[in-house]
Predicted model as a PDB file, atoms N, CA, C, CB and O in Angstrom, pLDDT in the B-factor column:
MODEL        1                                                                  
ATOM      1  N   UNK A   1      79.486 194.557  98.198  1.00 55.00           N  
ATOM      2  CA  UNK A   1      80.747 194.817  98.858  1.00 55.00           C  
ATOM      3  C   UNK A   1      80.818 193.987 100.143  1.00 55.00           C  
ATOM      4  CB  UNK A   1      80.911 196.332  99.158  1.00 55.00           C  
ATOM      5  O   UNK A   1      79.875 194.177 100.912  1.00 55.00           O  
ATOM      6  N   UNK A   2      81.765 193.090 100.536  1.00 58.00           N  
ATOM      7  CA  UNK A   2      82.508 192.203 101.434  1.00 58.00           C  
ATOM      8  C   UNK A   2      82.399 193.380 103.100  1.00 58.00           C  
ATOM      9  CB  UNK A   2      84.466 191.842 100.590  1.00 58.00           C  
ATOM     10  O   UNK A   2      82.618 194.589 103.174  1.00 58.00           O  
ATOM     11  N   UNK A   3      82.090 192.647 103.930  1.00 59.00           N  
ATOM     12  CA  UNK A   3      82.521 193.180 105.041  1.00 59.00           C  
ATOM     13  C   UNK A   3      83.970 194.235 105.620  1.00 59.00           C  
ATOM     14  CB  UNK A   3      82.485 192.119 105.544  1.00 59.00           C  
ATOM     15  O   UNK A   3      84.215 195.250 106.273  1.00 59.00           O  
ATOM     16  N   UNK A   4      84.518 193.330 104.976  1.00 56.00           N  
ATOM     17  CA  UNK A   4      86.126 194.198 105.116  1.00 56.00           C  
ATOM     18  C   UNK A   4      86.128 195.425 103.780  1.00 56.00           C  
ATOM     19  CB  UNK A   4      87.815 192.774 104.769  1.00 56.00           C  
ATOM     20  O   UNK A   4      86.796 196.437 103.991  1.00 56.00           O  
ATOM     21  N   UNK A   5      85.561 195.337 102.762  1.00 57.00           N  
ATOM     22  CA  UNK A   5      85.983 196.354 102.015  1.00 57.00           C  
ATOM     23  C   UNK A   5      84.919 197.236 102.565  1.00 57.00           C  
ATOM     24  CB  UNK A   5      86.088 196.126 100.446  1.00 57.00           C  
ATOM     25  O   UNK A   5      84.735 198.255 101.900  1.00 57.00           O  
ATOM     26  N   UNK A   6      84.336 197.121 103.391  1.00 56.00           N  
ATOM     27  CA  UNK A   6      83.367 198.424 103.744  1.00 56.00           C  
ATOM     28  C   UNK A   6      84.033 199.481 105.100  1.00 56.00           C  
ATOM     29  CB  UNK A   6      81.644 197.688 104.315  1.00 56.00           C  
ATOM     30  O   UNK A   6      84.080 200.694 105.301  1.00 56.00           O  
ATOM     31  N   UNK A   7      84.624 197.866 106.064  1.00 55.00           N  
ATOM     32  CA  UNK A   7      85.245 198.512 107.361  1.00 55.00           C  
ATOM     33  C   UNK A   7      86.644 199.518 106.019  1.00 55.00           C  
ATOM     34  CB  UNK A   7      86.108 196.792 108.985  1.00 55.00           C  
ATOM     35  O   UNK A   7      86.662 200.744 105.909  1.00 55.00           O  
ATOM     36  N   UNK A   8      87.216 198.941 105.545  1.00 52.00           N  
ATOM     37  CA  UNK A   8      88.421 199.916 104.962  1.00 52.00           C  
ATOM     38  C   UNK A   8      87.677 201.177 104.257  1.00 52.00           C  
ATOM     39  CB  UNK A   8      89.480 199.040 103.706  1.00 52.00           C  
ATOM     40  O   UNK A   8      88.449 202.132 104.333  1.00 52.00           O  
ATOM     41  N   UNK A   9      86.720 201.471 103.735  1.00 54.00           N  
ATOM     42  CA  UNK A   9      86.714 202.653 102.782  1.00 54.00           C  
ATOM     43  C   UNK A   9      86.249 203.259 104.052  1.00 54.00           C  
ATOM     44  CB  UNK A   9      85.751 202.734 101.236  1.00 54.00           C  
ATOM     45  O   UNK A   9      86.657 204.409 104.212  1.00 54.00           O  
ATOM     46  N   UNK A  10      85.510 202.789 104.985  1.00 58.00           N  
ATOM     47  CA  UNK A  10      85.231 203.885 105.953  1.00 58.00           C  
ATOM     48  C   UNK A  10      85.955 204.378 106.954  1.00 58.00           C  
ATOM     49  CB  UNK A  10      84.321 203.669 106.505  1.00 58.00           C  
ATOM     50  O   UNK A  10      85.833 205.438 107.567  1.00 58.00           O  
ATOM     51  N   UNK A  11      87.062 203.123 107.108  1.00 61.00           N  
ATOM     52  CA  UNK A  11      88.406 203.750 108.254  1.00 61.00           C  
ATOM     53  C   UNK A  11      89.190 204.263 107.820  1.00 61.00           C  
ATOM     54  CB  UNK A  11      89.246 202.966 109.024  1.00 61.00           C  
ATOM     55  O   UNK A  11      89.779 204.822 108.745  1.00 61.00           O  
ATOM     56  N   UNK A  12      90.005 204.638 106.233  1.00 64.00           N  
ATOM     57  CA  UNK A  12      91.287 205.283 105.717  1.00 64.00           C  
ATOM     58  C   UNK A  12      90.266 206.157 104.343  1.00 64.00           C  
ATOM     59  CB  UNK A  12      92.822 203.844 105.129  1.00 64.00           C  
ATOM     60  O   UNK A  12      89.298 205.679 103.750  1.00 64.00           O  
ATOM     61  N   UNK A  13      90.783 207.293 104.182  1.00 67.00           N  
ATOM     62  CA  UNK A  13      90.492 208.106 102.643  1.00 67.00           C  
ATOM     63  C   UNK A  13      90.288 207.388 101.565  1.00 67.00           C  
ATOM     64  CB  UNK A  13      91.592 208.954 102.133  1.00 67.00           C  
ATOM     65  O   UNK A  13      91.054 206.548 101.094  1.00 67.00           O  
ATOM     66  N   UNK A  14      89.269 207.707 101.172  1.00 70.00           N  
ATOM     67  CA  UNK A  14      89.047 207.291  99.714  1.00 70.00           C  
ATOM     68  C   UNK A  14      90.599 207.027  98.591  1.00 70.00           C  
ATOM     69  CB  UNK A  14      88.034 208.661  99.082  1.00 70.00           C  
ATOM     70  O   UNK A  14      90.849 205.863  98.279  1.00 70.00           O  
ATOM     71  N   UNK A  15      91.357 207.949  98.166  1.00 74.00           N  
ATOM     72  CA  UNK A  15      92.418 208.263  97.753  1.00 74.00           C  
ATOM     73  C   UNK A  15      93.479 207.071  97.940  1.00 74.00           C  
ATOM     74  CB  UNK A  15      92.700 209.457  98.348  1.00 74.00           C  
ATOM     75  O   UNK A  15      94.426 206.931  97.167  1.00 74.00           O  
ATOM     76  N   UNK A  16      93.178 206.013  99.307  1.00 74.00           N  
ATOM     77  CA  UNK A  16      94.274 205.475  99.671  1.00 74.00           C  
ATOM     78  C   UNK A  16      93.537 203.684  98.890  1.00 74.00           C  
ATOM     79  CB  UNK A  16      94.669 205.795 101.674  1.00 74.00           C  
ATOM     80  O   UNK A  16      92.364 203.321  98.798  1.00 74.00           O  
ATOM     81  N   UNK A  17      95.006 202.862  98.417  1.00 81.00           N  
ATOM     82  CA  UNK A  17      93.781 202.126  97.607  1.00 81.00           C  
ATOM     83  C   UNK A  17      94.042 200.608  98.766  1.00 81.00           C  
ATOM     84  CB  UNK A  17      94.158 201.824  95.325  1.00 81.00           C  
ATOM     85  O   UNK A  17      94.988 200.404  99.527  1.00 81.00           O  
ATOM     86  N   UNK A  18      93.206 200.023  98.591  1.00 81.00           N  
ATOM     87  CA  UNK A  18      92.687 198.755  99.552  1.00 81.00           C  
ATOM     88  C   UNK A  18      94.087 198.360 100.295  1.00 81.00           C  
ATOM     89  CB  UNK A  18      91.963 197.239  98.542  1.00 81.00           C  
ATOM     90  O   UNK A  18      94.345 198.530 101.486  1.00 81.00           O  
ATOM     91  N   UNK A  19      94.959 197.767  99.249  1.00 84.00           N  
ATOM     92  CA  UNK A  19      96.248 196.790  99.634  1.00 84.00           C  
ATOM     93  C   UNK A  19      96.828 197.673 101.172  1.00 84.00           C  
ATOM     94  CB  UNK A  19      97.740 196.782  98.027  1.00 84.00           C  
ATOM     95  O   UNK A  19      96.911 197.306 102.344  1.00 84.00           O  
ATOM     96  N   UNK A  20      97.149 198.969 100.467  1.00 84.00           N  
ATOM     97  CA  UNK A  20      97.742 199.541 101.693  1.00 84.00           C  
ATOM     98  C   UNK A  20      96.906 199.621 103.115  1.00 84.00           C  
ATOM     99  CB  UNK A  20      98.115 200.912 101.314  1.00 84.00           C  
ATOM    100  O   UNK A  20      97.377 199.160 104.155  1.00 84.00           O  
ATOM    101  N   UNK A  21      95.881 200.125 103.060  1.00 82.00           N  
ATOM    102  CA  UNK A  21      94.701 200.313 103.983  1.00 82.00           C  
ATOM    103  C   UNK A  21      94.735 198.989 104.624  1.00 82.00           C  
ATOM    104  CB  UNK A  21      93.230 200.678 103.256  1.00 82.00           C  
ATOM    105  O   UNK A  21      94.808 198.883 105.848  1.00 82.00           O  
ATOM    106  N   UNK A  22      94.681 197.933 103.798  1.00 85.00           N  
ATOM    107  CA  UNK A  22      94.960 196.486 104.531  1.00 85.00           C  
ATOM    108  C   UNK A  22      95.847 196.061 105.228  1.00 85.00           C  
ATOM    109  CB  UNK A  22      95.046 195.628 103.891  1.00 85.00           C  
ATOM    110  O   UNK A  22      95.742 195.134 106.032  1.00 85.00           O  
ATOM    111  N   UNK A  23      97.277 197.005 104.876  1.00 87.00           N  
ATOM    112  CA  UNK A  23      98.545 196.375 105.350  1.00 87.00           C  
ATOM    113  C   UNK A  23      98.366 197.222 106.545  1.00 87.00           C  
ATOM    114  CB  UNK A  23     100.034 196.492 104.413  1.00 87.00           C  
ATOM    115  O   UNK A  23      98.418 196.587 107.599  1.00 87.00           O  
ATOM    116  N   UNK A  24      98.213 198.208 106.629  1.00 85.00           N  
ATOM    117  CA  UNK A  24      98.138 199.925 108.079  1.00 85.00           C  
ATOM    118  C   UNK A  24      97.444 198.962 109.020  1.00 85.00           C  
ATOM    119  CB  UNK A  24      96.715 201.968 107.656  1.00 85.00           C  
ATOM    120  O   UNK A  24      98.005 198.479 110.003  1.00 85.00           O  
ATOM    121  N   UNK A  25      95.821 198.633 108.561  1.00 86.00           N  
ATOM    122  CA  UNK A  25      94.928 198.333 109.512  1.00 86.00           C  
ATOM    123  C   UNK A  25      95.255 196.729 110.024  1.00 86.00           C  
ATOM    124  CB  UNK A  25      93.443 198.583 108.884  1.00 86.00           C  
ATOM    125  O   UNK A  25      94.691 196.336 111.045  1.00 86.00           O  
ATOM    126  N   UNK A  26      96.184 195.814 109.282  1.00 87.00           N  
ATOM    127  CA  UNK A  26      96.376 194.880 109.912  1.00 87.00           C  
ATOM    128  C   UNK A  26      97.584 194.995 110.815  1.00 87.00           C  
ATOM    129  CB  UNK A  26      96.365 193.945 109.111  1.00 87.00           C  
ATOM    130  O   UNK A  26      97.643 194.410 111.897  1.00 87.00           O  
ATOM    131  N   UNK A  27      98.661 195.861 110.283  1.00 88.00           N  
ATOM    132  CA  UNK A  27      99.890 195.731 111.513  1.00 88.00           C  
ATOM    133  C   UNK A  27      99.452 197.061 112.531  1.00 88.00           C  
ATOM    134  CB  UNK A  27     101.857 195.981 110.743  1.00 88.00           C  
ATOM    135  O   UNK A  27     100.312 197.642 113.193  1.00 88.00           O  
ATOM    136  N   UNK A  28      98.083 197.436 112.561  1.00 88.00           N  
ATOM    137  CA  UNK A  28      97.807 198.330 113.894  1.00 88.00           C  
ATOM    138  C   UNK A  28      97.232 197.412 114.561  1.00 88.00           C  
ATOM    139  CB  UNK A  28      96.900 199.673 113.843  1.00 88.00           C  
ATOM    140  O   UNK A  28      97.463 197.605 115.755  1.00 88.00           O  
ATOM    141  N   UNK A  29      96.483 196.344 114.367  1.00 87.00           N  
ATOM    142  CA  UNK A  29      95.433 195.617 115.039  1.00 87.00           C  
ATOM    143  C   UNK A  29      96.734 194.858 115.557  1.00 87.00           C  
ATOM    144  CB  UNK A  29      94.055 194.788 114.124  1.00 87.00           C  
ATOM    145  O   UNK A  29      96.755 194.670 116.774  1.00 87.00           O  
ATOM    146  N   UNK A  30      97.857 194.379 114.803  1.00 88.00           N  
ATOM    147  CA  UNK A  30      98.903 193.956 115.931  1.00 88.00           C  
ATOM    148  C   UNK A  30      99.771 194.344 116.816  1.00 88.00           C  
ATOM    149  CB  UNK A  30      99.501 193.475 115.644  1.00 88.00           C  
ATOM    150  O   UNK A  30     100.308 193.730 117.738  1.00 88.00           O  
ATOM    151  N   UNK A  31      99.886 195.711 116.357  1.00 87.00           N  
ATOM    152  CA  UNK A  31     100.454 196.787 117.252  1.00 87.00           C  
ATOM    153  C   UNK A  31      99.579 196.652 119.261  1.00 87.00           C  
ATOM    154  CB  UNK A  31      99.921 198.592 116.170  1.00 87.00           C  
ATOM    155  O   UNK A  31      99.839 196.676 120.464  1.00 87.00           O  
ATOM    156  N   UNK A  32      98.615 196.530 118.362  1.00 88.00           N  
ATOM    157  CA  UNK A  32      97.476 196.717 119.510  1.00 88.00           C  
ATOM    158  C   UNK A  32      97.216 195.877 120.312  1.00 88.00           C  
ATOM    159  CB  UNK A  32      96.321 196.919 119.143  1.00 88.00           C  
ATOM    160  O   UNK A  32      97.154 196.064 121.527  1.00 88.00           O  
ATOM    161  N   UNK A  33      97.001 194.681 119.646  1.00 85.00           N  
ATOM    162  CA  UNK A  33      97.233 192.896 120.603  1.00 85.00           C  
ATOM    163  C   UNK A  33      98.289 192.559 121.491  1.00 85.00           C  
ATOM    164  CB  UNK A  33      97.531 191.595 119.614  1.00 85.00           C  
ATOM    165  O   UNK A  33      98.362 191.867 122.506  1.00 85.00           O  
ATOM    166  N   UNK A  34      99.287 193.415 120.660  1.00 84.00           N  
ATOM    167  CA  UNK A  34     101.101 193.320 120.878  1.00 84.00           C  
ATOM    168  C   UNK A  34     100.889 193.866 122.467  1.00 84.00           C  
ATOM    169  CB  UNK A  34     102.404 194.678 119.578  1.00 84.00           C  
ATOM    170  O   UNK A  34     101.165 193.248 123.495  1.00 84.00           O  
ATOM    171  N   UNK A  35     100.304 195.232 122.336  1.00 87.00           N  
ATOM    172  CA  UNK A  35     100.786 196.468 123.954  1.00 87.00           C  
ATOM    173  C   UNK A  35      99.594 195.740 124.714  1.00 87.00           C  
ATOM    174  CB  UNK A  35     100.469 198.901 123.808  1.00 87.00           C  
ATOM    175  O   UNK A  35      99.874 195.750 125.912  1.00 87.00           O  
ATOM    176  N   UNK A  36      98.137 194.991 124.447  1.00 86.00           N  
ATOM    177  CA  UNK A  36      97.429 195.482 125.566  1.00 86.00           C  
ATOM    178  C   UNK A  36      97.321 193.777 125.980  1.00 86.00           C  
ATOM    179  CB  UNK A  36      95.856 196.581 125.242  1.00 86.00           C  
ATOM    180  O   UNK A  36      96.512 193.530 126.874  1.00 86.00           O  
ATOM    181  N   UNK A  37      98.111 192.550 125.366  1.00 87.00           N  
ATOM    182  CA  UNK A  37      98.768 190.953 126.194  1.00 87.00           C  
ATOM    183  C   UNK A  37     100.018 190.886 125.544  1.00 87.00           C  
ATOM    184  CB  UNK A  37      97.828 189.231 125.879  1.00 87.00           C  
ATOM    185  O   UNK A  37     100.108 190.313 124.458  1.00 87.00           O  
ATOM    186  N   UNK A  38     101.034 191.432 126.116  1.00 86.00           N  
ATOM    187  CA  UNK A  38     102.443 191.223 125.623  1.00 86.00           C  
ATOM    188  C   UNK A  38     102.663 189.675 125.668  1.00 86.00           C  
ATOM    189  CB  UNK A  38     103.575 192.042 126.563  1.00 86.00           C  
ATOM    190  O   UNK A  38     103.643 189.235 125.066  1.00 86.00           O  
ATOM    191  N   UNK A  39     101.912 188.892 126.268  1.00 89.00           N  
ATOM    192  CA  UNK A  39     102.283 187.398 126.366  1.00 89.00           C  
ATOM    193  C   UNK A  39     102.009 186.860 125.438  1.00 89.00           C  
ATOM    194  CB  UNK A  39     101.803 186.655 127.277  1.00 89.00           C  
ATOM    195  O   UNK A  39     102.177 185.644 125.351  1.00 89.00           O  
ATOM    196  N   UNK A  40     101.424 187.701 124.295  1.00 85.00           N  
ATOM    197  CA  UNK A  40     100.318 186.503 123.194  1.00 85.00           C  
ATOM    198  C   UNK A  40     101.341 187.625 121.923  1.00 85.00           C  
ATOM    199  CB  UNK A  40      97.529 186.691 123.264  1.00 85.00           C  
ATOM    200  O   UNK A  40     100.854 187.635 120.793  1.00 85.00           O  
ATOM    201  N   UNK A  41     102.332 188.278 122.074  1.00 86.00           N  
ATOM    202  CA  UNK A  41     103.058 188.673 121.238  1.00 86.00           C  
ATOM    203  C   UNK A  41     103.765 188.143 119.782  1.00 86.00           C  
ATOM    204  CB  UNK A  41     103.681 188.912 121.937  1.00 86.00           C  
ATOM    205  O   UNK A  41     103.911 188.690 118.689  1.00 86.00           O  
ATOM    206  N   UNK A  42     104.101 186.913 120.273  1.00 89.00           N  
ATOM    207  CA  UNK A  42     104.525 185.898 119.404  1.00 89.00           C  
ATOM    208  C   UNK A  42     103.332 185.215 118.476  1.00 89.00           C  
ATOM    209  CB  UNK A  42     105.208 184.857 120.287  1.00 89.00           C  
ATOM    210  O   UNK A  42     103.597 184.997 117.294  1.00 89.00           O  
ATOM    211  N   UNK A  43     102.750 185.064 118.706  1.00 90.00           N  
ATOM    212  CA  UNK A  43     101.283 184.419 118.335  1.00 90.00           C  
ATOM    213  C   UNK A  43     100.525 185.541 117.578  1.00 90.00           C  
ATOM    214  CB  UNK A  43     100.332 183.930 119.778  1.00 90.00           C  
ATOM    215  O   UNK A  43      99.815 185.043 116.704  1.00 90.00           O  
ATOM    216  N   UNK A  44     100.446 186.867 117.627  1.00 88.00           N  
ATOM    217  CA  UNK A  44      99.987 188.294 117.676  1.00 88.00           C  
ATOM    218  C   UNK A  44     101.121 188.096 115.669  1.00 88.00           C  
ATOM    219  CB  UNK A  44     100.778 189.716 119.679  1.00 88.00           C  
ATOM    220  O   UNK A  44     100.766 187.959 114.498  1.00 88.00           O  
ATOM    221  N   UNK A  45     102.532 188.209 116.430  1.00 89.00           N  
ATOM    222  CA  UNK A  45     103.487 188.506 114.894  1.00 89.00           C  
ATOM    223  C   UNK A  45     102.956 187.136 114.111  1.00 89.00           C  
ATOM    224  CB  UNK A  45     105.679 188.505 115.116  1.00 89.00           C  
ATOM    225  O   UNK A  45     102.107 187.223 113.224  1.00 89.00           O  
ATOM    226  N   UNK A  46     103.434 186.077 114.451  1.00 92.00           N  
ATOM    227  CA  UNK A  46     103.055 184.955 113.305  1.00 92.00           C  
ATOM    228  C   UNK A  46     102.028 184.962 112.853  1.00 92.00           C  
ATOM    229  CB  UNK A  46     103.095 183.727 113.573  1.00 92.00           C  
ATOM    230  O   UNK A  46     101.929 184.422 111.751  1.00 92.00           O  
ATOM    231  N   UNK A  47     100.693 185.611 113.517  1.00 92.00           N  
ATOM    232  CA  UNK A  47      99.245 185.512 112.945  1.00 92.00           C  
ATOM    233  C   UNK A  47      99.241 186.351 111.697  1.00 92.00           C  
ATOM    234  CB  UNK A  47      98.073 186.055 114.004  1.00 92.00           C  
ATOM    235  O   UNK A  47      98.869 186.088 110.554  1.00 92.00           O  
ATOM    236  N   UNK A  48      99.837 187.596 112.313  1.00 90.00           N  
ATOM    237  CA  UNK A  48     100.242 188.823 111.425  1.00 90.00           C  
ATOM    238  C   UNK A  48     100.727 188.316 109.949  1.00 90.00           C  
ATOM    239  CB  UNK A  48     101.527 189.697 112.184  1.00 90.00           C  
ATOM    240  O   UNK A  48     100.177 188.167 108.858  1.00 90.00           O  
ATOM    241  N   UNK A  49     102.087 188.122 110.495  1.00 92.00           N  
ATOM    242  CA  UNK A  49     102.877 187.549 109.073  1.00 92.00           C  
ATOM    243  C   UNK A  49     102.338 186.379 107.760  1.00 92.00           C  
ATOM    244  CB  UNK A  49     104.148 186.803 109.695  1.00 92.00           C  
ATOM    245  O   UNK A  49     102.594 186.301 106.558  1.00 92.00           O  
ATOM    246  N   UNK A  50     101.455 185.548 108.734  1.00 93.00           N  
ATOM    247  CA  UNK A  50     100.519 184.930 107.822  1.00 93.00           C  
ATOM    248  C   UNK A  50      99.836 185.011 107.119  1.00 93.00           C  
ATOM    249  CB  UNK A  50     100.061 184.556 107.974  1.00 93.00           C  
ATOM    250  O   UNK A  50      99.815 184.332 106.092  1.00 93.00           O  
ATOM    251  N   UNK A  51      98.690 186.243 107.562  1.00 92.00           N  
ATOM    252  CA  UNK A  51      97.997 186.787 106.829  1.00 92.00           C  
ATOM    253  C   UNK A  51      98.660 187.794 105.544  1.00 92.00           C  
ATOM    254  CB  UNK A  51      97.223 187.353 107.724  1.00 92.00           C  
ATOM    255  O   UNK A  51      98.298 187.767 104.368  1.00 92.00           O  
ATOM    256  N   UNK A  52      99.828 188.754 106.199  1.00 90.00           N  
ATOM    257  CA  UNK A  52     100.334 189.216 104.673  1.00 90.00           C  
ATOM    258  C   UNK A  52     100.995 188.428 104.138  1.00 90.00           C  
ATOM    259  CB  UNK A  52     101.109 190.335 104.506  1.00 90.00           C  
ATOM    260  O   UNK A  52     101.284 188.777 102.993  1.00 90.00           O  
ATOM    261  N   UNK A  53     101.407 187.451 104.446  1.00 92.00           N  
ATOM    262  CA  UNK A  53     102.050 186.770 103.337  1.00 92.00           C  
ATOM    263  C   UNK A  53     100.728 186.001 102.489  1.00 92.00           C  
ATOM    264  CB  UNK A  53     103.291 185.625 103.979  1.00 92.00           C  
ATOM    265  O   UNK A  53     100.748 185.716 101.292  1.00 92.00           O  
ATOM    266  N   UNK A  54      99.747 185.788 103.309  1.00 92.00           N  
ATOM    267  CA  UNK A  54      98.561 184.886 102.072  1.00 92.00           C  
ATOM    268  C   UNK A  54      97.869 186.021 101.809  1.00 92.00           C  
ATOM    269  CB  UNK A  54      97.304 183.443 102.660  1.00 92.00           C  
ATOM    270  O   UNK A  54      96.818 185.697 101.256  1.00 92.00           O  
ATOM    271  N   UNK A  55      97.958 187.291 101.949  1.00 89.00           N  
ATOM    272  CA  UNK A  55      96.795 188.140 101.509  1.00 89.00           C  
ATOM    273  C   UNK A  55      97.040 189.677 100.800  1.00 89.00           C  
ATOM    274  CB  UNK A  55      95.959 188.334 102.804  1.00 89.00           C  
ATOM    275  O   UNK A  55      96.337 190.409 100.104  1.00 89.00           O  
ATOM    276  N   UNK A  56      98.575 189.774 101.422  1.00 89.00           N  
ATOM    277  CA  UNK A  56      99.055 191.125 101.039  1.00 89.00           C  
ATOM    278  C   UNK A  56     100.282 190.957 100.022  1.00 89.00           C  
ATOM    279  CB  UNK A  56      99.503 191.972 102.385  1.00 89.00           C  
ATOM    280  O   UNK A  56     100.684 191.983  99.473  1.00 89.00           O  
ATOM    281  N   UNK A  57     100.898 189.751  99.736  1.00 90.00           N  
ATOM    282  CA  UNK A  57     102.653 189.532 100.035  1.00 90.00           C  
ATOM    283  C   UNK A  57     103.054 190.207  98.430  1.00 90.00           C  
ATOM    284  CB  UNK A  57     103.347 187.333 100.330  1.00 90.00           C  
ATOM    285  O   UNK A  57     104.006 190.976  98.295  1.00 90.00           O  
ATOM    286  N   UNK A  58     102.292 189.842  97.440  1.00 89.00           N  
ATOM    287  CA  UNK A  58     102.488 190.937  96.136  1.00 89.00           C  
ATOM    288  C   UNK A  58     102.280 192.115  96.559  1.00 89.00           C  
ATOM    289  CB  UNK A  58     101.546 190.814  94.899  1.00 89.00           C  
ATOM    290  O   UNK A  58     103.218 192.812  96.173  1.00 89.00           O  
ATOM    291  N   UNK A  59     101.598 192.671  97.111  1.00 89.00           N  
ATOM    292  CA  UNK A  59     101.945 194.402  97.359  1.00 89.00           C  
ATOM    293  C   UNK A  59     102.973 194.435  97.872  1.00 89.00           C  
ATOM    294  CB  UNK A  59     101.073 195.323  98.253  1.00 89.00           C  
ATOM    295  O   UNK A  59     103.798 195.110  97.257  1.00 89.00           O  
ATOM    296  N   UNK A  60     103.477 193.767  99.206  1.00 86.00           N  
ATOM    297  CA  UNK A  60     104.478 193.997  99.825  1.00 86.00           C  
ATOM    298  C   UNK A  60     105.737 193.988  99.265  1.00 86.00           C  
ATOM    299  CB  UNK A  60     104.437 193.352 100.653  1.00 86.00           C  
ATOM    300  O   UNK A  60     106.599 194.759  99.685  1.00 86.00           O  
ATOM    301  N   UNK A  61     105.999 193.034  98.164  1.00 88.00           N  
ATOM    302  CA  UNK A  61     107.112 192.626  97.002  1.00 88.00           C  
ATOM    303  C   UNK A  61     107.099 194.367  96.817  1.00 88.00           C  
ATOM    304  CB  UNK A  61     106.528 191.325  95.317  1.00 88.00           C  
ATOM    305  O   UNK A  61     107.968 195.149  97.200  1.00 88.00           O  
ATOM    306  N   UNK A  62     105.543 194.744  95.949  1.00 88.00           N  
ATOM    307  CA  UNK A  62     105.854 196.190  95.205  1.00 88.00           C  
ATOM    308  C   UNK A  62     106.206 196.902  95.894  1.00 88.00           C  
ATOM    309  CB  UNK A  62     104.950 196.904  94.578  1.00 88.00           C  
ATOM    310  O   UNK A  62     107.093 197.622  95.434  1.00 88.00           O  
ATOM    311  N   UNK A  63     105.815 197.163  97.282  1.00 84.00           N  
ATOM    312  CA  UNK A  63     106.719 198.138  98.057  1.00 84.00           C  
ATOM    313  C   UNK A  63     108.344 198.415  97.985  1.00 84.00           C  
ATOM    314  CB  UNK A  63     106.519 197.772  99.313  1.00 84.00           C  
ATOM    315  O   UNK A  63     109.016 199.360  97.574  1.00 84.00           O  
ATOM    316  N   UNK A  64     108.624 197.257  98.527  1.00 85.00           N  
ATOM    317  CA  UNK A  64     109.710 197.078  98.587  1.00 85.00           C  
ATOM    318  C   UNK A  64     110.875 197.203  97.541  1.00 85.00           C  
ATOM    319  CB  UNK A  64     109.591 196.207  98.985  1.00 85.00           C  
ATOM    320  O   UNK A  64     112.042 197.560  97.710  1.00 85.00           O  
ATOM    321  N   UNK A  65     110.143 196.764  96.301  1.00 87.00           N  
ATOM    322  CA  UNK A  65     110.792 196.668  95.324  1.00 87.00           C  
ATOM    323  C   UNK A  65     110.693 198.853  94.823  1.00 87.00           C  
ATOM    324  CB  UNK A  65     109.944 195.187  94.220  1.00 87.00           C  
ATOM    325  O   UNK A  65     111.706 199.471  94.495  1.00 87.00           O  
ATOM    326  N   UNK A  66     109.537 199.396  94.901  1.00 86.00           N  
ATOM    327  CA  UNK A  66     109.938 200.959  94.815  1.00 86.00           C  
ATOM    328  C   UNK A  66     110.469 201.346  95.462  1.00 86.00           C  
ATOM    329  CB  UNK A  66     109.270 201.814  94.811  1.00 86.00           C  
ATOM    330  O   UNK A  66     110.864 202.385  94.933  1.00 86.00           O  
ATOM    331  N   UNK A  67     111.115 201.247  97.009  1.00 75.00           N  
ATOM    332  CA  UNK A  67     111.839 201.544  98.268  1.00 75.00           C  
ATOM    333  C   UNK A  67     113.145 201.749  97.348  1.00 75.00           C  
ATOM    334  CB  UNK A  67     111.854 200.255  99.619  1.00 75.00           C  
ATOM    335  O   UNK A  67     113.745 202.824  97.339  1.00 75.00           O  
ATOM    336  N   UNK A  68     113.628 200.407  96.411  1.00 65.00           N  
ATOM    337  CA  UNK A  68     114.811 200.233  96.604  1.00 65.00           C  
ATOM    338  C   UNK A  68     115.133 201.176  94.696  1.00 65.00           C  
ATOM    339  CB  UNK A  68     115.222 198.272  97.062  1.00 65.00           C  
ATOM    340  O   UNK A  68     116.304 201.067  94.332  1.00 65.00           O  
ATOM    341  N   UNK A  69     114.354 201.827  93.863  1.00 59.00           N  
ATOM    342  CA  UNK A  69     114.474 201.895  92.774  1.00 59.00           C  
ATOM    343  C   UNK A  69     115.109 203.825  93.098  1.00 59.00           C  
ATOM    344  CB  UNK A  69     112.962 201.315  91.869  1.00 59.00           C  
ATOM    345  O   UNK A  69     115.438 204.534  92.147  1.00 59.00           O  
TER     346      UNK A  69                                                      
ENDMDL                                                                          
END                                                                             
């Protein structure tokens, strides 16, 4: 098991499955960059958005796409 799949099963419930746990724990870590250098905010979202779009962006489709069904 990968570094990151170990930090996730041990920071969110078993029950909850990777993709999401990935998407929570990456837009908190920007939540967090965001409040504690508001100057690096911009840099903080695009880093963000990069990563789900190369790492999450099919889950995010499925979200979205059950939101709207």
């Amino acid at each position: 098991m990968d570094p990151t799949s170990t930090i996730i099963h041990l920071t969110y419930p078993k029950d909850m499955d990777d993709e999401r746990t990935m998407l929570m724990l990456t837009t908190l870590l920007a939540k967090r960059g965001a409040e504690h250098t508001p100057t690096l905010l911009r840099d903080v979202f695009h880093t963000t958005v990069s990563f789900i779009d190369q790492n999450l962006l099919t889950y995010v489709r499925h979200l979205v796409r059950n939101e709207m069904d």
